[in-house]
Short mmCIF file of the C-alpha atoms (twelve columns), coordinates in Angstrom:
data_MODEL
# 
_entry.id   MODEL 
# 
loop_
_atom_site.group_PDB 
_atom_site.id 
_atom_site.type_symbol 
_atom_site.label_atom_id 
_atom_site.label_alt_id 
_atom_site.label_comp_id 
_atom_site.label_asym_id 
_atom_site.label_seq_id 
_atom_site.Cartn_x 
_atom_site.Cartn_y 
_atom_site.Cartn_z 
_atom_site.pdbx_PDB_model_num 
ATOM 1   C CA . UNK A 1   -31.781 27.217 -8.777  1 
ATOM 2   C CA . UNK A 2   -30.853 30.506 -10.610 1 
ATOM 3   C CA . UNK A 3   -27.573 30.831 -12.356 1 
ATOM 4   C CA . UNK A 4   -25.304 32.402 -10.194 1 
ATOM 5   C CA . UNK A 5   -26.642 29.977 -7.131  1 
ATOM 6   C CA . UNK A 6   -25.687 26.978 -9.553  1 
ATOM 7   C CA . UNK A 7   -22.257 28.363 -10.319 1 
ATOM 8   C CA . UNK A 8   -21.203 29.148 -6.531  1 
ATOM 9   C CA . UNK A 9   -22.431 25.565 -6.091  1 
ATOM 10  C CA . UNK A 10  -20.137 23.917 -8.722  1 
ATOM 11  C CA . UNK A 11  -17.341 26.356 -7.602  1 
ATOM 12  C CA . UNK A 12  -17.554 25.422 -4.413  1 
ATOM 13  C CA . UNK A 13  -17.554 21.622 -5.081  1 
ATOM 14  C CA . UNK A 14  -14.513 22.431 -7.436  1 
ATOM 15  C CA . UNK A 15  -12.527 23.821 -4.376  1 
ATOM 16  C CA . UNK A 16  -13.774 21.500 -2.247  1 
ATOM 17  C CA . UNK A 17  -12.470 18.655 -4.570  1 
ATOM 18  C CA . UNK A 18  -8.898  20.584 -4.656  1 
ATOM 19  C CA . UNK A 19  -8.714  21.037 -1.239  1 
ATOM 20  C CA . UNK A 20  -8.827  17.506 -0.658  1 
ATOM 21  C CA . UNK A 21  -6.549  16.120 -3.579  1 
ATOM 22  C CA . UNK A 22  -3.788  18.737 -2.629  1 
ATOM 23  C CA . UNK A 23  -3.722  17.202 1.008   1 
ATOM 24  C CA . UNK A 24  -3.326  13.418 0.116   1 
ATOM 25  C CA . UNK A 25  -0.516  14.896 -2.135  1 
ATOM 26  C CA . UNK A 26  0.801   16.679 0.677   1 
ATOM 27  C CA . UNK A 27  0.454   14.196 3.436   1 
ATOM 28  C CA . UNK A 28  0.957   11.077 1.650   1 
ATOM 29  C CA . UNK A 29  3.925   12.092 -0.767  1 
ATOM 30  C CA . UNK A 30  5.407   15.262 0.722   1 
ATOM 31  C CA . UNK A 31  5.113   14.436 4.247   1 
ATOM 32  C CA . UNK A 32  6.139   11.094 4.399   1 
ATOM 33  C CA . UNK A 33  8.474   11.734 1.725   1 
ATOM 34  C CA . UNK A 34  10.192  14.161 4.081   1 
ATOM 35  C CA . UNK A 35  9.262   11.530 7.610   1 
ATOM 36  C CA . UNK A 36  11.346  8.895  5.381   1 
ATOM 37  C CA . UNK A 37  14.329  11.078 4.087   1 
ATOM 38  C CA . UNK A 38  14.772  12.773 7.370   1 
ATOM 39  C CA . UNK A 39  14.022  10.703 10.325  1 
ATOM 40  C CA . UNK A 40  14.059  7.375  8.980   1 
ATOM 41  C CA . UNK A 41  11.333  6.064  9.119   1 
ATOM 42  C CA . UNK A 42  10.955  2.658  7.149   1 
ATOM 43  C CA . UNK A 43  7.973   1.355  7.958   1 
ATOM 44  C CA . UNK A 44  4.397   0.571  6.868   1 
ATOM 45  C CA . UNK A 45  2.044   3.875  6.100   1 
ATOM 46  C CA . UNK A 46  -1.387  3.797  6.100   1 
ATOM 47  C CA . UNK A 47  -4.150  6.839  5.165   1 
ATOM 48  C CA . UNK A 48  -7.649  7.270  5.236   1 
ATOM 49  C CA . UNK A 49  -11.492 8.905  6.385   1 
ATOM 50  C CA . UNK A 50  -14.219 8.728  8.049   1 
ATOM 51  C CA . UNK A 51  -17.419 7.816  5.978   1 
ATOM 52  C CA . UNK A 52  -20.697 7.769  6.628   1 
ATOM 53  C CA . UNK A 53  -22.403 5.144  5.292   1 
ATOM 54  C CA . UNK A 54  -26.119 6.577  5.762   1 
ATOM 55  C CA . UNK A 55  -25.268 9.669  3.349   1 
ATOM 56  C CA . UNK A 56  -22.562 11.377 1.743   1 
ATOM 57  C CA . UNK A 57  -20.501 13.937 3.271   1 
ATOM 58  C CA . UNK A 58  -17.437 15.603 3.457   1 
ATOM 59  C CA . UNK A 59  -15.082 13.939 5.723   1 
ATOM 60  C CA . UNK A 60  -14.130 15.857 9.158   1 
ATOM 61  C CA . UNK A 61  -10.394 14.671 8.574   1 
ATOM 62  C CA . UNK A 62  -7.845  13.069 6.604   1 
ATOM 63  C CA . UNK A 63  -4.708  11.404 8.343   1 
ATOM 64  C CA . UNK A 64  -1.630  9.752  7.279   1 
ATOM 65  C CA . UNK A 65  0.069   7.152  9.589   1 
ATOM 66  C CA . UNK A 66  3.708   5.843  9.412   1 
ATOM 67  C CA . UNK A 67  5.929   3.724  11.596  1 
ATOM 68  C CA . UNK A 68  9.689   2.892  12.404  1 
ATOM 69  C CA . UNK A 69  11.516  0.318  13.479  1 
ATOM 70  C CA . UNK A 70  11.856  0.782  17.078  1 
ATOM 71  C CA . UNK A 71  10.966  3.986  16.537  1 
ATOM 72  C CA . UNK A 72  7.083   6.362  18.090  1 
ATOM 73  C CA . UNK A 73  4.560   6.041  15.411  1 
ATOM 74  C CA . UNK A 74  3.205   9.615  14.262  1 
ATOM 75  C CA . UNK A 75  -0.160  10.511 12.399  1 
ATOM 76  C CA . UNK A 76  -0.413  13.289 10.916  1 
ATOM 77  C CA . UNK A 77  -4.957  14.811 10.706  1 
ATOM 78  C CA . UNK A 78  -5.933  17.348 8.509   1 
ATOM 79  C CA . UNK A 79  -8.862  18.660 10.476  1 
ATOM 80  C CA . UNK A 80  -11.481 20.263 8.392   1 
ATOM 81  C CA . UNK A 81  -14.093 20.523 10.881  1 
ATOM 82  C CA . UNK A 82  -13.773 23.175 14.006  1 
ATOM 83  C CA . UNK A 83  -16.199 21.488 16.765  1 
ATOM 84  C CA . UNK A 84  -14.283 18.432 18.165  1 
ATOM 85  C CA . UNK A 85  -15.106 17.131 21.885  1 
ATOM 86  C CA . UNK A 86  -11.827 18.588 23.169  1 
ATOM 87  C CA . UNK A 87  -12.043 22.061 23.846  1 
ATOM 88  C CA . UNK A 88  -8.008  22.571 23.974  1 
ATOM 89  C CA . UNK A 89  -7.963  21.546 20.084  1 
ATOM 90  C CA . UNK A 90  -7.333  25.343 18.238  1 
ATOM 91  C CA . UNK A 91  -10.478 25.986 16.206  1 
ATOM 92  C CA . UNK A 92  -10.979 28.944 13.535  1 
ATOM 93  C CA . UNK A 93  -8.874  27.284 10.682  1 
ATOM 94  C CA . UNK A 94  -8.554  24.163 9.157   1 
ATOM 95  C CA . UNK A 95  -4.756  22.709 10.432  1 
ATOM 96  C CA . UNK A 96  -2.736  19.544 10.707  1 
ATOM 97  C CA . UNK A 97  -2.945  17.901 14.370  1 
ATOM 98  C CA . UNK A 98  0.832   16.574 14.124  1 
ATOM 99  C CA . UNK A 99  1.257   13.522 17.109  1 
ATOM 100 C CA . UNK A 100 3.923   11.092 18.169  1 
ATOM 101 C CA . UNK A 101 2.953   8.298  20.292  1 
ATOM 102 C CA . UNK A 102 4.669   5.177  21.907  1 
ATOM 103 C CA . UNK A 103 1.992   2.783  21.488  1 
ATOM 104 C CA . UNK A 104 3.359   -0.284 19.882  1 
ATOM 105 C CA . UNK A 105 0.681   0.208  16.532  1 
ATOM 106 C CA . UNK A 106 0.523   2.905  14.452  1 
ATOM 107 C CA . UNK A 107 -3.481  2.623  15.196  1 
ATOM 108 C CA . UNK A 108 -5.994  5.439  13.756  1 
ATOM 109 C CA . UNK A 109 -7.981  6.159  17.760  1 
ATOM 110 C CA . UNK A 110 -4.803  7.534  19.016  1 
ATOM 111 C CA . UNK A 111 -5.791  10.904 16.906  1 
ATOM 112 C CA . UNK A 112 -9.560  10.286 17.378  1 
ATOM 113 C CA . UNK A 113 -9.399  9.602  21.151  1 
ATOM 114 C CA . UNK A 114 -7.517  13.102 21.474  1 
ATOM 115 C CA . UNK A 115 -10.018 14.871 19.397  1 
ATOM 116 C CA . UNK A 116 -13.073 13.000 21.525  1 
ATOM 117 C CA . UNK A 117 -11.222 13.846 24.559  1 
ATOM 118 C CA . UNK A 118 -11.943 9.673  25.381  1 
ATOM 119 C CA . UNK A 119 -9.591  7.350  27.554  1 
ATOM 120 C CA . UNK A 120 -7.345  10.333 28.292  1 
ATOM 121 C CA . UNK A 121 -5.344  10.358 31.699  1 
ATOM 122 C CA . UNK A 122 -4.025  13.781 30.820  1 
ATOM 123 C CA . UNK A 123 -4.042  16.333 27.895  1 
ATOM 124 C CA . UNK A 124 -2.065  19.117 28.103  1 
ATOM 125 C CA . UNK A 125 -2.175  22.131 26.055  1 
ATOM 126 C CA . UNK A 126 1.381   24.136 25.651  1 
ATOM 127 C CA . UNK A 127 1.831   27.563 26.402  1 
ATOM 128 C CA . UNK A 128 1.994   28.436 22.583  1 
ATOM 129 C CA . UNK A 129 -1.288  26.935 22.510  1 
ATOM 130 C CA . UNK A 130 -0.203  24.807 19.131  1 
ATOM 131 C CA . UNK A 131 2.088   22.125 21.359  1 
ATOM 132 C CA . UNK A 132 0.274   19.305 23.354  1 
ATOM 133 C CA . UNK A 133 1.402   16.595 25.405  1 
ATOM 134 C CA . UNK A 134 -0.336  13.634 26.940  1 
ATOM 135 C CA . UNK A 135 -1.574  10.124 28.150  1 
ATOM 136 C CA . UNK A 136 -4.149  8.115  26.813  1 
ATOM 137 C CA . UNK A 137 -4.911  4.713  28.851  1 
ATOM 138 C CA . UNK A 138 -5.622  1.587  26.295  1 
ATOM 139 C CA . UNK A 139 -4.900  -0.951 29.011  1 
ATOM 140 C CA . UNK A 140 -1.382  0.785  29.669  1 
ATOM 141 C CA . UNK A 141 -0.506  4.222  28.990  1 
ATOM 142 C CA . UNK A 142 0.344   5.594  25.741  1 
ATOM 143 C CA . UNK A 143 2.435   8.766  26.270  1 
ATOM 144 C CA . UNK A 144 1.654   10.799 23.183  1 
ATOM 145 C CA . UNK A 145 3.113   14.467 21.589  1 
ATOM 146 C CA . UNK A 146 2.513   17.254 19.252  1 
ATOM 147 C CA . UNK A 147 1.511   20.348 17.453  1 
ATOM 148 C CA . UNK A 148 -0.672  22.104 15.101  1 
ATOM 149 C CA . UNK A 149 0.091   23.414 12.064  1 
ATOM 150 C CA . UNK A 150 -2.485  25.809 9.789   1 
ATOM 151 C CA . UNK A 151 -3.385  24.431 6.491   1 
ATOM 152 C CA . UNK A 152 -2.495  27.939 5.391   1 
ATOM 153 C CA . UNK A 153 1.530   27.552 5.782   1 
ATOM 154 C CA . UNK A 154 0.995   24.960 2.975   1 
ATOM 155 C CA . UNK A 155 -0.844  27.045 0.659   1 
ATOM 156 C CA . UNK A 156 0.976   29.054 -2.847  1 
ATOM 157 C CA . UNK A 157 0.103   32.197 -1.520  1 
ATOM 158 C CA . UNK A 158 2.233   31.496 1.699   1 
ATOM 159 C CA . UNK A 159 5.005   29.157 1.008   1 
ATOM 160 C CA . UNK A 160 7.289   29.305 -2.263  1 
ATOM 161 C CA . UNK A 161 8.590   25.440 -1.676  1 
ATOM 162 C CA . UNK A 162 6.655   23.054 0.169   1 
ATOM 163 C CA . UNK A 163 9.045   20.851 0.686   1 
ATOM 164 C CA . UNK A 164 11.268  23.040 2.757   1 
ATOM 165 C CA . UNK A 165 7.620   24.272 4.601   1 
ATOM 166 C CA . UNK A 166 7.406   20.609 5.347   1 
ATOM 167 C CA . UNK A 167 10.833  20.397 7.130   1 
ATOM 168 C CA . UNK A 168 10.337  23.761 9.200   1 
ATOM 169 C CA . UNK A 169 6.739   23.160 10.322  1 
ATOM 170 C CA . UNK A 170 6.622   19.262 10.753  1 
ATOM 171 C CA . UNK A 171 9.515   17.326 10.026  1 
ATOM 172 C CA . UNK A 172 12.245  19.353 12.518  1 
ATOM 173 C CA . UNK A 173 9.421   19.656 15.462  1 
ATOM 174 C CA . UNK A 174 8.938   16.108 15.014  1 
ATOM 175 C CA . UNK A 175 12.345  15.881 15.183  1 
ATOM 176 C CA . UNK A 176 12.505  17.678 18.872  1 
ATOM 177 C CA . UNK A 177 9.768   15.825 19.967  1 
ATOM 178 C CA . UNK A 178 11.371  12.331 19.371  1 
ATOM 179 C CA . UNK A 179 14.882  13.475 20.763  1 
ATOM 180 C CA . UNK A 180 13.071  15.251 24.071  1 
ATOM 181 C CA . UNK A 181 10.439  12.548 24.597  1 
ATOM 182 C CA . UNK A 182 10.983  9.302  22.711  1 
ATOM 183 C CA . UNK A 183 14.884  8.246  23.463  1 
ATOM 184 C CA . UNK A 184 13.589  4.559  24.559  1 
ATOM 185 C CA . UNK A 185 11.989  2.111  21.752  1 
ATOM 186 C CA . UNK A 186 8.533   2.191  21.600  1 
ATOM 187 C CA . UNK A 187 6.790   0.177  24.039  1 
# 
């Protein structure tokens, strides 16, 4: 490998390894942080990835979880991949996949069964093209809602505090969503 090949490698891995430690600090502090503060939520959070365990890779996600007493779950997907089974999911930037849900467990397929377009009744796409509504069937329905948000509204060069970002682009629509679709507990 010549020189300059080497150091667009080690570069690369260098962003690669930023990228991913500023979104656990963004989705597991700022985020919930602001989910907590704002909308009360006082449950249990959870986090995680996909792995392969037949060879290393970069993962196609990252998601944070939280619930609520008696109130929707959300999870909140950093997609870093653009080719997901459902055709309605924006592609050409990596984004947050922001959903509330009704299902009684704050339970990781919710998000994956939306990107794999699997056990839904009906997906709906908004007419802003970052808003989506649905049903999933697990048995009973599981009425779900949300948005996308582009990693880039995150990033220094386009917001000055984060934590206000975070209100405007996730905790307020979140907000809207619960009052307009989620007045009853969760089921």
């Amino acid at each position: 490998m010549d020189a300059e090949t080497a150091k667009n490698f080690y570069d690369n891995y260098e962003w690669f390894s930023e990228l991913l430690d500023d979104l656990v600090t963004l989705l597991d502090e700022r985020i919930e942080k602001g989910l907590r503060d704002k909308l009360g939520y006082d449950g249990e959070s959870w986090s995680g990835y996909p792995s392969r365990k037949y060879r290393p890779t970069m993962p196609d996600f990252y998601r944070r979880g939280i619930e609520g007493k008696n109130l929707p779950s959300i999870q909140i997907t950093a997609l870093l991949r653009q080719d997901w089974d459902n055709r309605d999911v924006p592609t050409g930037e990596p984004m947050l996949m922001v959903v509330m849900h009704d299902f009684a467990e704050n339970n990781f397929g919710i998000t994956q069964n939306i990107l794999d377009y699997s056990n839904l009744t009906k997906f709906e796409l908004g007419k802003d093209d970052a808003s989506f509504g649905g049903v999933l069937d697990w048995g009973k329905p599981v009425e779900f809602h949300g948005f996308f948000v582009p990693l880039d509204a995150f990033s220094q060069q386009s917001c000055t505090d984060v934590d206000a970002t975070v209100r405007e682009k996730v905790v307020e629509p979140l907000k809207a969503i619960r009052e307009k679709h989620f007045t009853k507990p969760r089921k």
